[in-house]
Steps between C-alpha positions, in 0.01 A plus 500: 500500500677783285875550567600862378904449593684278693897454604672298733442791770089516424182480317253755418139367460140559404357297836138413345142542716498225758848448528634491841783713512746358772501141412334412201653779264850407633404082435377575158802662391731241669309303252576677192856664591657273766661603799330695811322815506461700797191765502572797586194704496118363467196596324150395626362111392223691248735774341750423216732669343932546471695382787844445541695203710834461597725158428755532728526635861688802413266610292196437744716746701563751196115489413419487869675858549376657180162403663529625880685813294202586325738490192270257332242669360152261414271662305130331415193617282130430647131539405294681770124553537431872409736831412792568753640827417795493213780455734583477829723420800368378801615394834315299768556295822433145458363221728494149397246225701707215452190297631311623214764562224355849495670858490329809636614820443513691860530794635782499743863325599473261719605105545496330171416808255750604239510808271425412129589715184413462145472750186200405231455664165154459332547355145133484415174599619137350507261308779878319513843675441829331446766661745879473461615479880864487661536412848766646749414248780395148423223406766274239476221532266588913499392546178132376513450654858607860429293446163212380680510737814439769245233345355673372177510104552709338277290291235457163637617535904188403656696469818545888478135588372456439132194315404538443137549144311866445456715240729770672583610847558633716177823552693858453278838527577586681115869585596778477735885688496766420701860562570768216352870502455510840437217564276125509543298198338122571404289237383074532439235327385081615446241251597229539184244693653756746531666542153224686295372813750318777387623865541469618857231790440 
C-alpha cells in the first residue's frame, strides 16, 4: 500500500482495489507506521485511490468537520460506456436498498432519499470517455448511479449495467484537498489507465 505523507496527526494513502477501507486500510498501516488510525471517510471495497486517516482523536474530529463542511473536496477520474457531453453538473435524489447494496436514482423526497451533487468534465471521447468528476455530496456509490442513470455506466460496474470484461468498476479517487493548520494540503495520484488520455474532441 502507497503512503503519499504521513505525520504524527495522519496519513494520506493510495487504498488499492479490494482493500476494505474501515478496518483493513487502518490495520495495514498500523503495520507499517505504528500507532492507531481512525478512518474518517470510506471509499467502496472495489474502488482505489488517495485517502486520508487521522492518528489521533483530534484530528478524527478536524478531518471529521472538514468532511460534514464540505471543505474537503474528493475529486476521482472514471471510464464510462459511450460520450457524456464535455462537462457537466448534475444533481439527483438518491435511494439506497440496503438489502441489495443498490442505489436508485428517484424522483421525489421522501424517507431515506438524499440529494446528490457532482460536476464531471469529459477528458476524452470514444465508445468509452475518461471523465474528471468532483463530488459536492458523498453518497453511496453516487458516482456510478448518476453515470449509469444517464446511460453512461462506468467501465466495469456490472451492478449498475455495464456488460463488458473488466472486474471492477473504472472508478478512482485521483485527488483530495483539505483544510490543515491554516493552510490547505492537496495530495493526488492517477491509476494507469488514466495517465495517457487522448484529447477530448
Amino acid at each position: 500500500m502507497e503512503i503519499l505523507f504521513h505525520d504524527k496527526d495522519l496519513a494520506v494513502i493510495v487504498k488499492p482495489v479490494g482493500m476494505e477501507s474501515q478496518a483493513a486500510v487502518p490495520a495495514e498501516l498500523e503495520k507499517q507506521l505504528g500507532g492507531t488510525f481512525y478512518p474518517v471517510h470510506r471509499l467502496d471495497l472495489n474502488v482505489g485511490g488517495v485517502m486520508v486517516y487521522a492518528r489521533t482523536k483530534q484530528a478524527a474530529a478536524a478531518l471529521s468537520r472538514a468532511v460534514q463542511e464540505g471543505a474537503m473536496v474528493k475529486e476521482y477520474v472514471a471510464m464510462v460506456h459511450g460520450m457524456p457531453q464535455e462537462s457537466g453538473d448534475w444533481e439527483d435524489l438518491l435511494f439506497k436498498d440496503s438489502s441489495k447494496n443498490k442505489v436508485f436514482v428517484v424522483k421525489r423526497m421522501r424517507g431515506g432519499v438524499k440529494k446528490a451533487r457532482l460536476e464531471y468534465r469529459r477528458l476524452s471521447s470514444g465508445e468509452t470517455s475518461l471523465v474528471h468528476v468532483r463530488l459536492h455530496t458523498g453518497r453511496s456509490h453516487q458516482i456510478r448511479v448518476q453515470f449509469a442513470s444517464r446511460g453512461f455506466p462506468l467501465v466495469g460496474d456490472h451492478k449498475y449495467g455495464s456488460r463488458d470484461d473488466s472486474n471492477a468498476p473504472m472508478l478512482f479517487s485521483c485527488r483530495i484537498t483539505f483544510p490543515w493548520k491554516g493552510k490547505t494540503r492537496s495530495h493526488e495520484r492517477l491509476p494507469e489507465w488514466a495517465q495517457t488520455p487522448h484529447s477530448a474532441e
